[in-house]
mmCIF file as gemmi writes it, N, C-alpha and C atoms, coordinates in Angstrom:
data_model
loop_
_atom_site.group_PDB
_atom_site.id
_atom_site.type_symbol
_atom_site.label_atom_id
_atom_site.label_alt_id
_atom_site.label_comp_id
_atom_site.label_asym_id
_atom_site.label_entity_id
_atom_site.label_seq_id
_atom_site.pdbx_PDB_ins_code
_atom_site.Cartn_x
_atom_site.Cartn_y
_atom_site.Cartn_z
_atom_site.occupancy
_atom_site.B_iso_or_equiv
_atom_site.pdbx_formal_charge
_atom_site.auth_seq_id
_atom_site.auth_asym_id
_atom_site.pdbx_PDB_model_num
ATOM 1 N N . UNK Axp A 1 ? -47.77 76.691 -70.74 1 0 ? 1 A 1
ATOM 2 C CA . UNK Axp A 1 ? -46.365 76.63 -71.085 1 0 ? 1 A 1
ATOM 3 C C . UNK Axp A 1 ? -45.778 75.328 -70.531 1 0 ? 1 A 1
ATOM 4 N N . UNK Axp A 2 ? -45.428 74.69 -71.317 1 0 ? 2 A 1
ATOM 5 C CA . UNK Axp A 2 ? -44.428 73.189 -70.871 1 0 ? 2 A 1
ATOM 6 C C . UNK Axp A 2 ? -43.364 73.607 -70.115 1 0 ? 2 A 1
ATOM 7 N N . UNK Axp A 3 ? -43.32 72.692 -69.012 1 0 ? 3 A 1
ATOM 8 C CA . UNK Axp A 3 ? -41.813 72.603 -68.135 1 0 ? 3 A 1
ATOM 9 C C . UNK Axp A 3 ? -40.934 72.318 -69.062 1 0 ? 3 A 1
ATOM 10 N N . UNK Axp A 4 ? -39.763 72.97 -69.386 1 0 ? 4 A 1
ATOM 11 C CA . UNK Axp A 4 ? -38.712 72.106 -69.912 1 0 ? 4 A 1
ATOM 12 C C . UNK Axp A 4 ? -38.213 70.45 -69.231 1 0 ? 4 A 1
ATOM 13 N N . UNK Axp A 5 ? -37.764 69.832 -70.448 1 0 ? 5 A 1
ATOM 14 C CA . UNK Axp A 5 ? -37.56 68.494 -70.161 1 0 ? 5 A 1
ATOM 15 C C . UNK Axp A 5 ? -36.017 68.818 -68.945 1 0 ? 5 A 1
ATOM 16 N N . UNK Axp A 6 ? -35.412 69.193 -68.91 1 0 ? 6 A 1
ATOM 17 C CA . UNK Axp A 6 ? -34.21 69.453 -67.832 1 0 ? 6 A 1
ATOM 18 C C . UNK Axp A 6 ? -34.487 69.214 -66.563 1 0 ? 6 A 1
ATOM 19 N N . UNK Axp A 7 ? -35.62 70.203 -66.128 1 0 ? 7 A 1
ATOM 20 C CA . UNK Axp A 7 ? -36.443 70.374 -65.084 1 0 ? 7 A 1
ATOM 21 C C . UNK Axp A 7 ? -37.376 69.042 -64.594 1 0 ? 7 A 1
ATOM 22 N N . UNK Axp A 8 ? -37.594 68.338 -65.67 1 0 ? 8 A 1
ATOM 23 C CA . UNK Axp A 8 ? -38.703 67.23 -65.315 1 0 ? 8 A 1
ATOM 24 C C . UNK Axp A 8 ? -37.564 66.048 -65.403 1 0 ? 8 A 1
ATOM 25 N N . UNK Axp A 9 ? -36.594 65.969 -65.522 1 0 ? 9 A 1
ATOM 26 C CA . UNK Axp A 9 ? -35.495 65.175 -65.592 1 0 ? 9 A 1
ATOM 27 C C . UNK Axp A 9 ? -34.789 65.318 -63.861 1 0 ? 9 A 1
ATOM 28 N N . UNK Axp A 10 ? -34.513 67.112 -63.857 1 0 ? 10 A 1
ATOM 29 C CA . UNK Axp A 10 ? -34.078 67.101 -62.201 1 0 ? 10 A 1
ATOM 30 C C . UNK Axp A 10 ? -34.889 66.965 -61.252 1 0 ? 10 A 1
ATOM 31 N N . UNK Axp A 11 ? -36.314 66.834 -61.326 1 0 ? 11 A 1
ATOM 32 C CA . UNK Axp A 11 ? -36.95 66.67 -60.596 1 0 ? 11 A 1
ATOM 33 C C . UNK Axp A 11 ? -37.152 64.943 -60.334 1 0 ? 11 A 1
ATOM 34 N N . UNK Axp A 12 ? -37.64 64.409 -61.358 1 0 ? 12 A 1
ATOM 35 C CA . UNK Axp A 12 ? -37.252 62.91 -61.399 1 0 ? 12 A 1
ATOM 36 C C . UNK Axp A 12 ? -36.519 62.151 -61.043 1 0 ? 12 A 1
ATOM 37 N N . UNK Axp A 13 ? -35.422 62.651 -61.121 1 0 ? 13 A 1
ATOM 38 C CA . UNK Axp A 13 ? -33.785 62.64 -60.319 1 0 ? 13 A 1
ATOM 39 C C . UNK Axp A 13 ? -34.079 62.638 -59.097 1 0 ? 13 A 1
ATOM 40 N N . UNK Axp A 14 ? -34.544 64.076 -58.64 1 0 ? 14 A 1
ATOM 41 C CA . UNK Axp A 14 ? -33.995 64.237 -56.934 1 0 ? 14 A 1
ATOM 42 C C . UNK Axp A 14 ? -35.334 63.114 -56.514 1 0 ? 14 A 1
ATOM 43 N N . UNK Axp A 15 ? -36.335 62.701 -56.93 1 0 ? 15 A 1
ATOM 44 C CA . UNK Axp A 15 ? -37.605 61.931 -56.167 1 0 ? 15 A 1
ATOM 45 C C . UNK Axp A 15 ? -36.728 60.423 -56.257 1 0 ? 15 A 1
ATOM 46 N N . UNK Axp A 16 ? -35.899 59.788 -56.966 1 0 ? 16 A 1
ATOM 47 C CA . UNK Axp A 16 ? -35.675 58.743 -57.013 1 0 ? 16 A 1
ATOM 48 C C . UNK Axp A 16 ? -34.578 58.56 -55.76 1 0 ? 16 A 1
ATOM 49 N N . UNK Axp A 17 ? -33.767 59.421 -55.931 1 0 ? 17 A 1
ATOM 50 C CA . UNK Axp A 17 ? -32.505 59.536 -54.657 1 0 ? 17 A 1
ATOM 51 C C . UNK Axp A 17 ? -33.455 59.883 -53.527 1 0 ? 17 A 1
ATOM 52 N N . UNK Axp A 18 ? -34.521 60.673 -52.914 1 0 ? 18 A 1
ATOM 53 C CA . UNK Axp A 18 ? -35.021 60.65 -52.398 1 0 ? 18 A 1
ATOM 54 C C . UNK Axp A 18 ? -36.01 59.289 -51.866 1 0 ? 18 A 1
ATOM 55 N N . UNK Axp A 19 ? -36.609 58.658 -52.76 1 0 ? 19 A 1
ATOM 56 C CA . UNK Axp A 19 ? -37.202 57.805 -52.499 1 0 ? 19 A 1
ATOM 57 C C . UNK Axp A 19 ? -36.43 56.247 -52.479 1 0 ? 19 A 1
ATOM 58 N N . UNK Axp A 20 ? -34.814 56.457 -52.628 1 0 ? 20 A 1
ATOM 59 C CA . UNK Axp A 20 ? -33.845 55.489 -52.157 1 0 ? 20 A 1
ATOM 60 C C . UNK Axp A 20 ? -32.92 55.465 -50.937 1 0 ? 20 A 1
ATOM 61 N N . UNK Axp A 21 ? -33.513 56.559 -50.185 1 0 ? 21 A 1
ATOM 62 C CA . UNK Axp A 21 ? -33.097 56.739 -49.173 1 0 ? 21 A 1
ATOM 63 C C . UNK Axp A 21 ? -33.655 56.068 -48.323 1 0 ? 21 A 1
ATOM 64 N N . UNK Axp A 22 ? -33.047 55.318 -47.215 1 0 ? 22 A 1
ATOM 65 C CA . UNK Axp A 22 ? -33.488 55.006 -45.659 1 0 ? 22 A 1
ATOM 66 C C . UNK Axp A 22 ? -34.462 53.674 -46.436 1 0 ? 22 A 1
ATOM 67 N N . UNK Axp A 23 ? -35.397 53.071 -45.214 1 0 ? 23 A 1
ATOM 68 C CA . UNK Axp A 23 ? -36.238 52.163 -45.759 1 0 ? 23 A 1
ATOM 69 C C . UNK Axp A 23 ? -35.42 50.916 -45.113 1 0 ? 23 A 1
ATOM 70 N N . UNK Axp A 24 ? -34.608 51.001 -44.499 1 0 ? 24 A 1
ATOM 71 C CA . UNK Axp A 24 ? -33.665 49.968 -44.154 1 0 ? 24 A 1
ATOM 72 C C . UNK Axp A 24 ? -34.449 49.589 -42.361 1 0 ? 24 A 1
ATOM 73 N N . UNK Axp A 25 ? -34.218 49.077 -41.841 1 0 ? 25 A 1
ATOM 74 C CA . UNK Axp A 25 ? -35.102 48.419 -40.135 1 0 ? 25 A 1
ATOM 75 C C . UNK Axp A 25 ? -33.784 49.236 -39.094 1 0 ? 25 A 1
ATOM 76 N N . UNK Axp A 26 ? -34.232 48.924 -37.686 1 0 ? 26 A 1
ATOM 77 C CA . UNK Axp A 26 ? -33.643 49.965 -36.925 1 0 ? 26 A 1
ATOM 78 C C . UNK Axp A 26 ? -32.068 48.581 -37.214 1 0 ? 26 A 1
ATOM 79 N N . UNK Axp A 27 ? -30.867 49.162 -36.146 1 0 ? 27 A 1
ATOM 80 C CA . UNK Axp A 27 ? -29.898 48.424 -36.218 1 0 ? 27 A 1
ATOM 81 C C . UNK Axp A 27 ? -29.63 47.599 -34.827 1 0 ? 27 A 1
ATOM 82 N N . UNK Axp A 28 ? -29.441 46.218 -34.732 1 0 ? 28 A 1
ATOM 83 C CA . UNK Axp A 28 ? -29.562 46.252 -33.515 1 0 ? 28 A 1
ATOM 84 C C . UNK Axp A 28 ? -27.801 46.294 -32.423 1 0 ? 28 A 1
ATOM 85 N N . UNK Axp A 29 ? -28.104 46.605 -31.523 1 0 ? 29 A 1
ATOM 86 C CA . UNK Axp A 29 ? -26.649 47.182 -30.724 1 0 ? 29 A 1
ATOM 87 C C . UNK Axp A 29 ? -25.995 45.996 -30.606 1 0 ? 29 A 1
ATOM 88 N N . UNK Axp A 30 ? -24.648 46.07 -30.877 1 0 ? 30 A 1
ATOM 89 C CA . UNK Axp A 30 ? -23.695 45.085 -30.971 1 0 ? 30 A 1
ATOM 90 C C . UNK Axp A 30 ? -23.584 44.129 -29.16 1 0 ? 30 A 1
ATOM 91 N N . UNK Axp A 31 ? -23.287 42.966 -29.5 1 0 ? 31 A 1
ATOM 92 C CA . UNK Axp A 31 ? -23.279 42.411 -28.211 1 0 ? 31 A 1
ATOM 93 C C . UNK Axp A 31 ? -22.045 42.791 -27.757 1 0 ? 31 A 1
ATOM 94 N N . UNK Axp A 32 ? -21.913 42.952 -26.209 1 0 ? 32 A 1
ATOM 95 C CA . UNK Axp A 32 ? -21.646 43.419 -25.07 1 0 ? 32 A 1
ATOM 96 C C . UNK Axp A 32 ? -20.249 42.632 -25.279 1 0 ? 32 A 1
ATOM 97 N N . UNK Axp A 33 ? -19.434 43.246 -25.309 1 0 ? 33 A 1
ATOM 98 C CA . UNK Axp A 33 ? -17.245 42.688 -24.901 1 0 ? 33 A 1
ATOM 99 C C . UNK Axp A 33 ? -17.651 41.659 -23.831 1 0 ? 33 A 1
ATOM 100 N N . UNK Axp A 34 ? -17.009 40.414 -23.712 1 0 ? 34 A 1
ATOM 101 C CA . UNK Axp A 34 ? -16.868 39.956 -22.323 1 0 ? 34 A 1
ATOM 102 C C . UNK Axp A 34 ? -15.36 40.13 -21.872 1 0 ? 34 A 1
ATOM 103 N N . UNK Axp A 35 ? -16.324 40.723 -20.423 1 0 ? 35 A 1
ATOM 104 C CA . UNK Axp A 35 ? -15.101 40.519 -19.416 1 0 ? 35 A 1
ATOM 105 C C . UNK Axp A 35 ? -14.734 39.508 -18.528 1 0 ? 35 A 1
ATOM 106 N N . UNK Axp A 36 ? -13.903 39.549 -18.257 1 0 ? 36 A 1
ATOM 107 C CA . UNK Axp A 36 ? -12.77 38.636 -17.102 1 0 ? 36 A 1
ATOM 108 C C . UNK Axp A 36 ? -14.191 39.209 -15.644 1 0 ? 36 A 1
ATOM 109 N N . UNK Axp A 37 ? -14.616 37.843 -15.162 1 0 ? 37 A 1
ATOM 110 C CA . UNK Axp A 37 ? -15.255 38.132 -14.242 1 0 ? 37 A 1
ATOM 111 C C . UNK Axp A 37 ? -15.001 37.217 -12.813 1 0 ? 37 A 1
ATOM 112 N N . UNK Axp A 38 ? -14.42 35.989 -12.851 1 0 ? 38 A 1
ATOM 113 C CA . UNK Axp A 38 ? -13.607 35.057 -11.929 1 0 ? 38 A 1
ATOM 114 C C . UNK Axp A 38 ? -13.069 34.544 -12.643 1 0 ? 38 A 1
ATOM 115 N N . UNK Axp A 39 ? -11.734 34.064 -11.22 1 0 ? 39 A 1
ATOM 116 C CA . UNK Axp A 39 ? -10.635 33.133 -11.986 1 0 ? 39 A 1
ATOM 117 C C . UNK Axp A 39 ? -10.828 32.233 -10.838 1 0 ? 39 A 1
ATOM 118 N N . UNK Axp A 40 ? -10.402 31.219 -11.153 1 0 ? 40 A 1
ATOM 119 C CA . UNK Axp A 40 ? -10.043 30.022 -10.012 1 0 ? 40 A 1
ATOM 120 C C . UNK Axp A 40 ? -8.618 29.084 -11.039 1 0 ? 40 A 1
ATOM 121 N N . UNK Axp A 41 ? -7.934 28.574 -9.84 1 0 ? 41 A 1
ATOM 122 C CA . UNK Axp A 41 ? -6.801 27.918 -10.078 1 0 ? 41 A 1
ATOM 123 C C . UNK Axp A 41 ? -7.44 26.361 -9.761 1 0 ? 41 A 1
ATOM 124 N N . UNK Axp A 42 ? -6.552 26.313 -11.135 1 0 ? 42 A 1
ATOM 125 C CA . UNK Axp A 42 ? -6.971 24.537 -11.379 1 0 ? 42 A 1
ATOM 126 C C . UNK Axp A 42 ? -5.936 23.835 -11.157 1 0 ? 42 A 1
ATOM 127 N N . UNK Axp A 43 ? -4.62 24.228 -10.896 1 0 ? 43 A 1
ATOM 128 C CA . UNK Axp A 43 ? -3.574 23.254 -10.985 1 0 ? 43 A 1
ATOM 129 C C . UNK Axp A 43 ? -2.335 24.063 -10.594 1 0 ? 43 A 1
ATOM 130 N N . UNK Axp A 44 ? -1.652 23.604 -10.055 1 0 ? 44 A 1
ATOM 131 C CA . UNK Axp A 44 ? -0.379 24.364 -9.569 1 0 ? 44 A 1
ATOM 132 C C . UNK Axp A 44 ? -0.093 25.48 -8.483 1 0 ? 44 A 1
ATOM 133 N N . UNK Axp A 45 ? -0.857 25.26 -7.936 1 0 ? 45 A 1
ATOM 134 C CA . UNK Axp A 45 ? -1.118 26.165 -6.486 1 0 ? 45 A 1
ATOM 135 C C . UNK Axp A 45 ? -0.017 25.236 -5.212 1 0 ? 45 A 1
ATOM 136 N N . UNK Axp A 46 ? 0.612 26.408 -4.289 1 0 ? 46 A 1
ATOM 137 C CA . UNK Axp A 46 ? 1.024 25.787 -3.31 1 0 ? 46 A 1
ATOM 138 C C . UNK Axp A 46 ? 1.953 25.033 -3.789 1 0 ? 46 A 1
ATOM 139 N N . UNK Axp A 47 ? 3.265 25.934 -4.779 1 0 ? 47 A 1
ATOM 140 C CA . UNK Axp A 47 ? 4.754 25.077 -5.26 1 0 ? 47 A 1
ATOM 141 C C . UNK Axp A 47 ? 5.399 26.01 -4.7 1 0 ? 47 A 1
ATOM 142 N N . UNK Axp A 48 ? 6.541 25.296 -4.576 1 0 ? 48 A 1
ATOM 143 C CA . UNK Axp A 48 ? 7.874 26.31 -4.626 1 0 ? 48 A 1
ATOM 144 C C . UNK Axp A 48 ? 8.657 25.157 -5.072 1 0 ? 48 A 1
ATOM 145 N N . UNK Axp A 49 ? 9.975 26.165 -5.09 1 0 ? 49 A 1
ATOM 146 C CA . UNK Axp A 49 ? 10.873 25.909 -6.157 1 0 ? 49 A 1
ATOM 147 C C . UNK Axp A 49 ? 12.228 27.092 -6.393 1 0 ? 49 A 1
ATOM 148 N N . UNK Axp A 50 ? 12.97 26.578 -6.725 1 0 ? 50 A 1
ATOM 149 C CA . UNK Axp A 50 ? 14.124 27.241 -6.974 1 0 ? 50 A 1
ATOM 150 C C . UNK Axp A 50 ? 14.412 28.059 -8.457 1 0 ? 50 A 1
ATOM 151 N N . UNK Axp A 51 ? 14.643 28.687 -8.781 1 0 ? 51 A 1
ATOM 152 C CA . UNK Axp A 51 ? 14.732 29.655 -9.489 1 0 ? 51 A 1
ATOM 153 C C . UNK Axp A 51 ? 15.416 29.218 -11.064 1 0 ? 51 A 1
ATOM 154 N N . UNK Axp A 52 ? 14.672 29.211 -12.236 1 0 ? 52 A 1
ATOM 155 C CA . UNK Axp A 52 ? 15.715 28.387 -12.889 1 0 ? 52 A 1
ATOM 156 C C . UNK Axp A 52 ? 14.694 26.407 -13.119 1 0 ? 52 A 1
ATOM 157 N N . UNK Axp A 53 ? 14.254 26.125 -12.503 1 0 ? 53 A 1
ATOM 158 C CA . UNK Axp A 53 ? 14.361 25.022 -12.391 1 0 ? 53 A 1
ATOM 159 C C . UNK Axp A 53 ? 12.627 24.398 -12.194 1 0 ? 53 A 1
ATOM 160 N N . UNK Axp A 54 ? 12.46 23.573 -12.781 1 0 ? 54 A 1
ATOM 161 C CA . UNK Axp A 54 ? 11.141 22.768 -13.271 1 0 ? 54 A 1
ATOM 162 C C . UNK Axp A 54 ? 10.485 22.744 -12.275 1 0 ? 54 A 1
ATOM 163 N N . UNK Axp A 55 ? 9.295 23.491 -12.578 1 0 ? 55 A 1
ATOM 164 C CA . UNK Axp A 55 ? 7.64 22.666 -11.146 1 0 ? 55 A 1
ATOM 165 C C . UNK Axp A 55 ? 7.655 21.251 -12.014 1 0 ? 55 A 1
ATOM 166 N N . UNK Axp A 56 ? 6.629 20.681 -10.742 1 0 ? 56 A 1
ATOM 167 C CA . UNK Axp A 56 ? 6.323 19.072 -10.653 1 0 ? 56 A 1
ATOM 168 C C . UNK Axp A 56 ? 4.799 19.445 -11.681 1 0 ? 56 A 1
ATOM 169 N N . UNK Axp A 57 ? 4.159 20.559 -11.542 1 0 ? 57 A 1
ATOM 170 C CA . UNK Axp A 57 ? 2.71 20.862 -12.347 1 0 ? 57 A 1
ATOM 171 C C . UNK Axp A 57 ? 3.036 22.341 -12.688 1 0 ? 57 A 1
ATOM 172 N N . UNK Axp A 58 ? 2.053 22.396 -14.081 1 0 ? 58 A 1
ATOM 173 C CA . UNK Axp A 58 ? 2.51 23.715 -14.559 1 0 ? 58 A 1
ATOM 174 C C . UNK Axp A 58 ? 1.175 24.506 -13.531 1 0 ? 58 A 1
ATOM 175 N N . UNK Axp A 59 ? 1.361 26.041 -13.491 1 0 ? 59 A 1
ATOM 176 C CA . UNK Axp A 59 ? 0.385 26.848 -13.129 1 0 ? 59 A 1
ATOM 177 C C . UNK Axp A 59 ? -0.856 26.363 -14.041 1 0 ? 59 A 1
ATOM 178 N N . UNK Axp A 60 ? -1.867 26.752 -13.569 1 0 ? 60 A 1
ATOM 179 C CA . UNK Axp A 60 ? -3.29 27.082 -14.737 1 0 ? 60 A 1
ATOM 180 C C . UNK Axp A 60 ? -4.462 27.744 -13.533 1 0 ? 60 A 1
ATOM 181 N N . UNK Axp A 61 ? -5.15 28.36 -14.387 1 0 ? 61 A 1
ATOM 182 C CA . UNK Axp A 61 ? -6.172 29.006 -13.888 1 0 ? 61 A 1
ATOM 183 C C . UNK Axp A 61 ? -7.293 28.788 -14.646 1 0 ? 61 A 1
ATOM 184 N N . UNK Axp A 62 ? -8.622 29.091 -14.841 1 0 ? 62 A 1
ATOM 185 C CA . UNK Axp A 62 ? -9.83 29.06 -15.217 1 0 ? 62 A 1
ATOM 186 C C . UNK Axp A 62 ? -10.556 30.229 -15.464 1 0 ? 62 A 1
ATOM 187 N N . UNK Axp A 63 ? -10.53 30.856 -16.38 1 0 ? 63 A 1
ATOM 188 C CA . UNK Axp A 63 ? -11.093 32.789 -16.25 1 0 ? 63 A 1
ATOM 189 C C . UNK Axp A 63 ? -12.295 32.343 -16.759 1 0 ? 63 A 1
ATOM 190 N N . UNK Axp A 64 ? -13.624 33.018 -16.225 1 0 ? 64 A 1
ATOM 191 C CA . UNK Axp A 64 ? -14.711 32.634 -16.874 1 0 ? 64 A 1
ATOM 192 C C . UNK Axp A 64 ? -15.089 34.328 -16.797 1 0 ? 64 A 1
ATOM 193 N N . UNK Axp A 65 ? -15.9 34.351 -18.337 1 0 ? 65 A 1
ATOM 194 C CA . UNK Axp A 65 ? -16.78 36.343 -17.9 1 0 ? 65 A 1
ATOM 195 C C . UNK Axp A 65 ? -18.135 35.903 -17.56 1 0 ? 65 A 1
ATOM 196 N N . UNK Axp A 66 ? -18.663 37.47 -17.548 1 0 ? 66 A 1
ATOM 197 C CA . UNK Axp A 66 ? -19.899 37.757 -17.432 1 0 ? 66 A 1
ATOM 198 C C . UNK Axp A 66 ? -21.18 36.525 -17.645 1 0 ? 66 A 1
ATOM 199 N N . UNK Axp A 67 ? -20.732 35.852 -18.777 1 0 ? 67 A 1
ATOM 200 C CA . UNK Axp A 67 ? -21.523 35.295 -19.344 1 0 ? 67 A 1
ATOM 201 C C . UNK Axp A 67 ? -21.451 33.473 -18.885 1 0 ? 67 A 1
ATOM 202 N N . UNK Axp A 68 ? -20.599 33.509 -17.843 1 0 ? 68 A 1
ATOM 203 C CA . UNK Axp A 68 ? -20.383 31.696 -17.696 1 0 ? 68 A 1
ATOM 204 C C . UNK Axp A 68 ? -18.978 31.096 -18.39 1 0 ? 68 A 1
């Protein structure tokens, strides 16, 4: 007795979705956030000043992360 063609159609079907699945390589893990790991002051350390009214150098600092 012949399979009906329906049957050899859904079967054909599910092997192709099946056999289009996956096949892809592993994923690799996203690189790591950098963080704030030292600061050092480059400029403007050791002002004062009146309130209102211009430093001689602006502040600055240097943040470097994890990585340099």
């Amino acid at each position: 007795m012949p399979v009906p063609l329906r049957y050899s159609t859904a079967a054909l079907a599910a092997l192709a979705v099946a056999l289009a699945c996956g096949g892809d390589g592993p994923v690799d893990p996203p690189d790591p956030t950098p963080e704030p790991a030292t600061l050092a002051i480059s400029a403007g350390d050791a002002q004062a000043g009146a309130v209102g009214s211009p430093l001689d150098t602006s502040p600055a600092v240097v943040v470097r992360d994890q990585f340099g």
